[in-house]
Structure formats: structure tokens, C-alpha cells
C-alpha positions as CSV (number, residue, x, y, z in Angstrom):
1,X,117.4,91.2,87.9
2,X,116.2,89.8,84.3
3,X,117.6,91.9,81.4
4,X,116.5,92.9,78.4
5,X,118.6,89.6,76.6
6,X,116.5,87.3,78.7
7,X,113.2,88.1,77.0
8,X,114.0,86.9,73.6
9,X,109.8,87.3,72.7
10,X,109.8,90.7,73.3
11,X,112.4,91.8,70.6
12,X,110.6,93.4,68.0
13,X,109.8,97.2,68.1
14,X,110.4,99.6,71.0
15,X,107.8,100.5,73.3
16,X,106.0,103.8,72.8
17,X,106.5,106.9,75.0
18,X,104.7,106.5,78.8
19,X,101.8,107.8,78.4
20,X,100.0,109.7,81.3
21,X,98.2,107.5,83.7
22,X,95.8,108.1,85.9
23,X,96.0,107.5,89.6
24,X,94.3,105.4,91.7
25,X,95.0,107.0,95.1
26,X,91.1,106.6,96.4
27,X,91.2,108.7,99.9
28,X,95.2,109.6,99.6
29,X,94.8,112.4,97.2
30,X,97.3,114.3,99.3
31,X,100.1,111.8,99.6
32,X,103.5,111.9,98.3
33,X,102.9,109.4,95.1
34,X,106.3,107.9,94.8
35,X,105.2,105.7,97.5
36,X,105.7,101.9,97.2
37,X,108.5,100.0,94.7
38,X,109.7,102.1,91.5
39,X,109.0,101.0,88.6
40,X,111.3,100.8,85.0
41,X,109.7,99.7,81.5
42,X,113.1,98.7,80.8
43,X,113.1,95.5,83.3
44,X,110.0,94.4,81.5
45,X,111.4,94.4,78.7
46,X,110.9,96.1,75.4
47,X,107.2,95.5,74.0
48,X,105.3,94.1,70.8
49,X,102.9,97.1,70.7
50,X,102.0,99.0,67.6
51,X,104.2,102.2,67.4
52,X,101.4,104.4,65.8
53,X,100.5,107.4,68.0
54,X,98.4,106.1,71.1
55,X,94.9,107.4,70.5
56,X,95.1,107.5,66.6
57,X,93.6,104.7,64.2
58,X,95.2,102.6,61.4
59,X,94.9,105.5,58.8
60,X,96.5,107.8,61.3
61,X,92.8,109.8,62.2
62,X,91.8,109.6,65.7
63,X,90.8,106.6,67.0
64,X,90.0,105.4,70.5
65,X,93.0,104.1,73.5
66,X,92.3,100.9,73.0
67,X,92.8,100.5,68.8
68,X,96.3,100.5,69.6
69,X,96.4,98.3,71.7
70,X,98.0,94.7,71.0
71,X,95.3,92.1,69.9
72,X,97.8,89.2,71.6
73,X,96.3,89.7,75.1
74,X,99.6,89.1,77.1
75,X,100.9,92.1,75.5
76,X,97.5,93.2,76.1
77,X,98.3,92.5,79.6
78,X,101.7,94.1,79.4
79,X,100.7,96.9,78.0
80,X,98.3,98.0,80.5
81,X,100.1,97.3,83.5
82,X,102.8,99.5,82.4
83,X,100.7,102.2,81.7
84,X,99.2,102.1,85.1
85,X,103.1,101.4,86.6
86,X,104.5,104.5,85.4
87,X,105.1,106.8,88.0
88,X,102.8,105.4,90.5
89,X,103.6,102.1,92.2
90,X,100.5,99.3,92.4
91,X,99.3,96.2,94.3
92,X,99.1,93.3,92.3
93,X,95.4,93.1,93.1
94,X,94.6,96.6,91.8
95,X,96.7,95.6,88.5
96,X,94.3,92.5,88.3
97,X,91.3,94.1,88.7
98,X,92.5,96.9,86.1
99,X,93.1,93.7,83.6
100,X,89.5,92.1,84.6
101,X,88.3,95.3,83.7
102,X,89.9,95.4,80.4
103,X,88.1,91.7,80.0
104,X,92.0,90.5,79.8
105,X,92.1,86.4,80.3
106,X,92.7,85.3,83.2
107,X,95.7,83.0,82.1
108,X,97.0,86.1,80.1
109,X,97.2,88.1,83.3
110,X,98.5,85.9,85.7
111,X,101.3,85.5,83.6
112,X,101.9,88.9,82.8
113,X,101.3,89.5,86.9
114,X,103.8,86.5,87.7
115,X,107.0,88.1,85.2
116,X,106.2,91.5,86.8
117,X,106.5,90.3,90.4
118,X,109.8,88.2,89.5
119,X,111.3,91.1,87.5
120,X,110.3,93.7,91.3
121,X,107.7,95.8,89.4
122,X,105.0,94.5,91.3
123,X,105.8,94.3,95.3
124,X,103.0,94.7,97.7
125,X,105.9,94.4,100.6
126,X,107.9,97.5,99.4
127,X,104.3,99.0,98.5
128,X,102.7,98.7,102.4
129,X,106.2,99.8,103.8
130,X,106.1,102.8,101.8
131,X,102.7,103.8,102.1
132,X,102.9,103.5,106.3
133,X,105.8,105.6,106.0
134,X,104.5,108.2,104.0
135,X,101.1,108.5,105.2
136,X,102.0,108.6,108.7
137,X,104.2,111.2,108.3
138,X,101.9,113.3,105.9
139,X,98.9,112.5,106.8
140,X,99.2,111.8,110.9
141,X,96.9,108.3,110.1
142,X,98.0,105.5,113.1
143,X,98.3,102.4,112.4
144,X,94.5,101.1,112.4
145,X,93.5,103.8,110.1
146,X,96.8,102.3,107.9
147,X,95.6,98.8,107.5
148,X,92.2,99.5,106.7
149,X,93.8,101.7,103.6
150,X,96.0,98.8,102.6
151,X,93.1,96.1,102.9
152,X,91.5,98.5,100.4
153,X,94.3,98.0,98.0
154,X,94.1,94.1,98.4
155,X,97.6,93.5,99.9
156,X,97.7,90.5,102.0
157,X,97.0,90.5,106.3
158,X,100.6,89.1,106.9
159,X,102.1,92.0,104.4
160,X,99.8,94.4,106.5
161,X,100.8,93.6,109.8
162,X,104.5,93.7,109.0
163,X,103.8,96.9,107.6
164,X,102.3,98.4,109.9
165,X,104.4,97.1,112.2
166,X,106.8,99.7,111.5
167,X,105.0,102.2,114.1
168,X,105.2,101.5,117.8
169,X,103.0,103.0,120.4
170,X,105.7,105.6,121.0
171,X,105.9,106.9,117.4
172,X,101.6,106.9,117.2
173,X,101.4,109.0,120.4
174,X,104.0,111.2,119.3
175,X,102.3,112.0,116.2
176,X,98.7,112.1,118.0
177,X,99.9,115.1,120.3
178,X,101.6,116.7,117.2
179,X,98.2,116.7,115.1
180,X,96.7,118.0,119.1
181,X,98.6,120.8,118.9
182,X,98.2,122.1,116.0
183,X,94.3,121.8,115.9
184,X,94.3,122.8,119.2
185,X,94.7,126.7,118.2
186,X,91.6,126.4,115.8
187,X,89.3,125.4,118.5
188,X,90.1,128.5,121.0
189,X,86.9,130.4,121.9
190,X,85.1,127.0,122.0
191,X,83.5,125.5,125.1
192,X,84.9,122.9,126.3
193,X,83.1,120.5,125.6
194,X,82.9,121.1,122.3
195,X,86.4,121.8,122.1
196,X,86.6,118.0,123.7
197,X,85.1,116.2,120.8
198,X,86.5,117.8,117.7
199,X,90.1,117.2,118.7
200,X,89.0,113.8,120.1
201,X,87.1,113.2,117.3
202,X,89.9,114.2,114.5
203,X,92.1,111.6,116.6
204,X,89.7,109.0,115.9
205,X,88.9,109.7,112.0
206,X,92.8,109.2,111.7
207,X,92.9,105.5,113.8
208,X,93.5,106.7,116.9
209,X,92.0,104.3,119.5
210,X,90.0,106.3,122.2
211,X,91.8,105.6,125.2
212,X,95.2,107.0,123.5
213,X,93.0,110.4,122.1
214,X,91.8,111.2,125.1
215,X,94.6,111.0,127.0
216,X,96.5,113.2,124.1
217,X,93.9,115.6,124.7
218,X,93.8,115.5,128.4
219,X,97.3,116.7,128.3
220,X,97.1,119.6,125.5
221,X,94.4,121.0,127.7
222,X,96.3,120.8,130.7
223,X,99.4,122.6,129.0
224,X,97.5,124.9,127.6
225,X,96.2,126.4,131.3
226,X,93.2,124.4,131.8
227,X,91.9,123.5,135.7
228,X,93.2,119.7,135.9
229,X,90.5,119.3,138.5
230,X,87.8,120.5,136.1
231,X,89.4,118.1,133.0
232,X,88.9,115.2,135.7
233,X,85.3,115.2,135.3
234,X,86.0,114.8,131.5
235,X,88.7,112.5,131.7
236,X,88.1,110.2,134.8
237,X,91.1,108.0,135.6
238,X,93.0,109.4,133.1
């Protein structure tokens, strides 16, 4: 881990307080947010920028985010990828596009993105772990439904897959007849076969492949007192 005496550039003034950042979460508006690798301004290091009140100008009147700001842009860089760090862990490739947004240089980021991965403030492996943990368990999603979130957050095919990997076919079906069971009770007074597609259909939204929804289905109906013989015609060789 690099301390704070290995960053002899950054020496100057203290950083200012966190400010609140917004979050990125795109479809997970219901996770658990502390999701992925924490993050500490102290491993950074302490920074460069101006100590005035974020959001206020020179003379001390209001002034836009941005007027205190550093003018250097790697702690430009710095400074926004802490922001968007605190409290919610990030991909590297959602930092980058936050500093291409910014109109940050390119050779100022992918410095400021190279110390932050060797300092552990940027991991996309601890990230995808922690986001299959969490949204499995909050959110039911198998593992297809998983990838396609992280692919969306730019972490890398080989990260994904070892990810995802964390769920077996077990753990998925388990969860599958869980989410069955408790939509099942909604859907009483229904016909059957409209009973059929919303739960089959609720399976699928969350990455369930067809084969394995139907079969979870299948099943709840059966427990629940339905004629197997009848559910046949539904669910041939199943």
C-alpha cells in the first residue's frame, strides 16, 4: 500500500471535505451501494486543490463546481475521480468516461487512472465480485442478466466470467424458485395461463433461461395443488 510519504507532489494543502456525489447506479437503483472495492482519499494522497468552499468563486460569492477546480489537469483528474469514489465504488471505464466528459487529457487521465489502480481505489475484480454478490441476493438477477449489467459498466469479458462465475446452477435455481414463490401468491385468481407467463416471464426479465423458468414454475404449480396431468400440456417433457 503507497502512503502518504511516497507522494512527495502532493504535499501542499489538505484536500477539502467529500463532497456529495452523485451515483451512477443506471438500473440498480435498489442495490446495496457499498458494492465493489472501498475507497480512502487518504491512499491517494493528500491533494493540490484550492481550499476555498467548493461552489464559491475567488471573491468568496458563488461561483460554479468547476471554478475550484485545479487548472493542472492531473489534479483535475484527481480531483474528479475522488469525488465520484466517495462512497460508491467505480469501473475504471466509467471513471474515464467521467474525465472525457470533463474534456480531461487523455495522458492526464491515464495517469491519474494508472496511480488509482496501483494504490486499489480502482478494481473492476473486487467491483464484479461484489456486484454478483449483491445483486443476486437483492435483486434475484441470474447470472446472464449479471454480465449484461457489468458489460454496461465496461469491466472486461475475463473479469465478467470470473465473476459471475461465483453462481452455479444450484445457487440460480434456488433463487429462481424463491422469487416463484413469492410472486406466486399475487397471481392467485388468475387463469392459468396467464398465471403461466407472468411468473415465467418475471424469470426471464431477471436472466433466467427458459428451460430453467419453466421448470421452476412447473413445480410451484404442482405444490401449490395443481393437476400435474393438466400442467403436462403446458410443460411437455418437463
Amino acid at each position: 500500500m503507497t502512503r502518504r510519504s511516497d507522494w512527495p507532489e502532493y504535499t501542499q494543502d489538505p484536500p477539502p471535505p467529500p463532497a456529495s456525489v452523485p451515483r451512477d447506479d443506471g438500473p440498480v437503483a435498489d442495490i446495496q451501494d457499498s458494492d465493489g472495492p472501498a475507497s480512502s482519499r487518504a491512499e491517494a494522497g493528500p491533494s493540490r486543490a484550492s481550499s476555498r468552499t467548493p461552489g464559491r468563486g475567488p471573491d468568496g460569492g458563488r461561483g460554479s463546481g468547476r471554478d475550484a477546480e485545479p487548472q493542472d489537469p492531473v489534479e483535475r483528474a484527481r480531483a474528479i475521480c475522488l469525488r465520484l469514489l466517495t462512497g460508491t465504488p467505480r469501473t475504471r471505464r466509467q471513471l474515464a468516461d467521467a474525465l472525457r466528459k470533463r474534456e480531461v487529457p487523455e495522458d492526464a487521465a491515464e495517469e491519474v487512472l494508472a496511480r488509482f489502480e496501483d494504490v486499489g481505489l480502482i478494481d473492476d475484480s473486487s467491483f464484479a465480485a461484489a456486484w454478483v454478490e449483491s445483486r443476486h441476493h437483492s435483486r434475484g438477477l441470474a447470472r446472464r442478466a449479471l454480465a449484461r449489467e457489468l458489460r454496461t459498466k465496461g469491466v472486461d469479458s475475463l473479469v465478467i466470467d470470473e465473476a459471475v462465475g461465483q453462481l452455479d446452477s444450484e445457487q440460480e435455481e434456488e433463487t429462481a424458485r424463491a422469487l416463484v414463490a413469492r410472486k406466486l401468491r399475487s397471481t392467485r385468481g388468475l387463469d392459468r395461463d396467464k398465471r403461466l407467463r407472468r411468473l415465467a416471464g418475471m424469470l426471464a426479465r431477471k436472466g433466467y433461461s427458459e428451460g430453467l423458468a419453466l421448470r421452476v414454475v412447473r413445480r410451484a404449480l404442482e405444490e401449490e395443488g395443481e393437476d400435474p396431468e393438466v400442467l403436462e400440456e403446458h410443460f411437455p417433457g418437463l
